[in-house]
C-alpha positions in Angstrom: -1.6 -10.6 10.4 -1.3 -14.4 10.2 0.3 -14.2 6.8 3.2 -12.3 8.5 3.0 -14.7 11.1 3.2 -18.0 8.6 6.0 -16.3 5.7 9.0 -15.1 5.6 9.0 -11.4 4.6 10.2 -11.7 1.4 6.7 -13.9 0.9 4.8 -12.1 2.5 2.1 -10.8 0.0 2.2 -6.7 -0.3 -1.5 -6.6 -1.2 -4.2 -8.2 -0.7 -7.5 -7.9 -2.7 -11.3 -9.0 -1.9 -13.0 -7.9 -5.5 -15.8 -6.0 -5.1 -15.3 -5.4 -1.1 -11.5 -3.8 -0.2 -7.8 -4.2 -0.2 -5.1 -4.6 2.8 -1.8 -3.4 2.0 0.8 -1.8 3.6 1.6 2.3 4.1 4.8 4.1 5.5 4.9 7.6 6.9 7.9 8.8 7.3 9.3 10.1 10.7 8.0 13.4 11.2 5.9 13.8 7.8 1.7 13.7 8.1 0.9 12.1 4.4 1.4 8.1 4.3 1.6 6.3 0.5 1.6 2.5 -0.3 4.4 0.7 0.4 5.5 -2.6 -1.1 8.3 -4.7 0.8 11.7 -5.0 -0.6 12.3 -8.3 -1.4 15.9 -8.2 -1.8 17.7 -8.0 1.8 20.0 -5.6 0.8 17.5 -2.5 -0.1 17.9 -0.1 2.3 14.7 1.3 3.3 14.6 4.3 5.0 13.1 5.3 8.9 9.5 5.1 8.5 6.6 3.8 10.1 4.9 0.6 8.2 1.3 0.8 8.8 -0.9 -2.5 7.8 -4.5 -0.5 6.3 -7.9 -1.7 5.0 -9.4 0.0 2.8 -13.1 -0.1 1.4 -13.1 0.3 -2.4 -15.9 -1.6 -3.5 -15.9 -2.1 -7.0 -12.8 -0.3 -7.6 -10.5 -2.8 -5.2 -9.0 -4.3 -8.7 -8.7 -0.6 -9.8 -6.4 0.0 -6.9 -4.2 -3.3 -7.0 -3.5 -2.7 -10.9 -2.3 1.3 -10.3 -0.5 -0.1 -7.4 1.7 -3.1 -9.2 2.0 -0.8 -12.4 3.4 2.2 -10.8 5.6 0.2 -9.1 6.5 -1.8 -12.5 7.0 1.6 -14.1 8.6 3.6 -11.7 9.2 1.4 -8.8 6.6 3.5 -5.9 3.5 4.2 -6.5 3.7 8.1 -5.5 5.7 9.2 -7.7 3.6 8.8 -10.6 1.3 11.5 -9.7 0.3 12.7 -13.1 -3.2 13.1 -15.0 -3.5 9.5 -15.9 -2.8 8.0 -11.6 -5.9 10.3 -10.7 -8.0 8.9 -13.8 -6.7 5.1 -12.4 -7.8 5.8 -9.0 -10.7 7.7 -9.4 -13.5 6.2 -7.1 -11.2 4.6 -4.6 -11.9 5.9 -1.1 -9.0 7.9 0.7 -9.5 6.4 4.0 -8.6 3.7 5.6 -8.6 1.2 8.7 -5.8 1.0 11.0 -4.6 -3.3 12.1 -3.1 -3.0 15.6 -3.2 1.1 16.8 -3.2 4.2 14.9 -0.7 6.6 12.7 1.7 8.1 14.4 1.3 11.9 14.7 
């Protein structure tokens, strides 16, 4: 939260990644949909992004925190969000990683 605080969103980090313990990254759930996915900021001020809900998340991956910060920048690198590469190689990149996470500041919206 201080990040936010100190940068400017555009550099603000999307991720952030303590090896061996967890990352904190950001999630949006769209209004009126149940399933969240990672969400990385637009940099460029004139992306539109869409109604959602931004939700700032720890999660505790252990030793596969790098696992999830390398599927996260290349989905985004090769298709630009990381949810819609959903094929047999994303579940062999995440395998491990927990599917739970902490909440910074309240919970999801229902």
């Amino acid at each position: 939260m201080e990040l936010n605080e100190k940068y400017e969103m555009a550099h603000r980090p999307d991720i952030i990644v303590v090896l061996d313990v967890g990352v904190i990254n950001y999630t949006a759930q769209f209004v009126g949909a149940r399933n969240m996915g990672d969400f990385a900021v637009a940099a460029d001020d004139e992306f539109i992004i869409p109604p959602c809900y931004v939700h700032l998340v720890a999660r505790e991956d252990g030793a596969f925190s790098l696992n999830r910060l390398f599927t996260h920048l290349l989905s985004h690198l090769a298709r630009g969000s990381p949810d819609s590469c959903q094929g047999p190689q994303m579940k062999i990149n995440i395998s491990g990683v927990v599917r739970a996470w902490s909440f910074f500041g309240g919970s999801p919206s229902q």
